[in-house]
N, C-alpha and C positions, 0 to 999 in steps of 0.2 A: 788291607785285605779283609775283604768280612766272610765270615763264617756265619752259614743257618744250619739248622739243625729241624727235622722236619720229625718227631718221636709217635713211634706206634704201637698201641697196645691192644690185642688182640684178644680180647674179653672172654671171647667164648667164636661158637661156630656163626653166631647171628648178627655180632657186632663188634666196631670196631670204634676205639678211642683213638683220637689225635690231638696232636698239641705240636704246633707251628711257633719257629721263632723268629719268622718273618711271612710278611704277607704276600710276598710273591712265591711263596711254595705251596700257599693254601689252595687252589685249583690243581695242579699235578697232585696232589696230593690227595682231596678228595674221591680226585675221578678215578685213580688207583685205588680206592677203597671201596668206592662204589663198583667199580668194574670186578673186584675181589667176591663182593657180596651175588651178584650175580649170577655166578655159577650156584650158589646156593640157593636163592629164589627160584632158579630153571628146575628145580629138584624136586619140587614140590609143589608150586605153580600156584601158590595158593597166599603169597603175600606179595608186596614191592618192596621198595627201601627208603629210608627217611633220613634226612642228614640235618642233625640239629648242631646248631650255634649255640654252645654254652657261654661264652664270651670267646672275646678276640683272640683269636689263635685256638681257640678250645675250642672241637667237635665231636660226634657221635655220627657214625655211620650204621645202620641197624638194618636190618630185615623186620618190619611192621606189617601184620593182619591190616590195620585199618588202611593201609595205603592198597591200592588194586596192584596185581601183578603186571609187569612190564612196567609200571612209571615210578618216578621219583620222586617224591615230595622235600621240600625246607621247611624245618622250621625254628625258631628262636625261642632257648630256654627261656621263663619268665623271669 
């Protein structure tokens, strides 16, 4: 039987951490964070969202000024 575990930690109102303990949860998983943050971009119309790869399994899902409202940027910690 396998067990994953998909963990969320909710930073603040702008962003969301995640940590995946498999790789087939990482898309449902994402797009629920993004779709979270969303409501909160409509609010203020004045940023989009950015979802960074810190490594495998490890993300960041934010509301980002630099990114334009309505789209979605990736990017990869360095």
């Amino acid at each position: 039987m396998n067990t994953h575990t998909m963990q969320t930690e909710a930073s603040d109102a702008t962003s969301i951490k995640l940590s995946f303990a498999s790789a087939h949860e990482v898309h449902r998983g994402l797009e629920t964070a993004v779709n979270t943050l969303i409501a909160s971009a409509a609010q203020d119309r004045r940023c989009g969202i950015r979802v960074t790869r810190h490594e495998p399994g490890a993300y960041t899902v934010a509301l980002d000024e630099t990114v334009p409202f309505g789209e979605t940027h990736e990017a990869m910690a360095a």
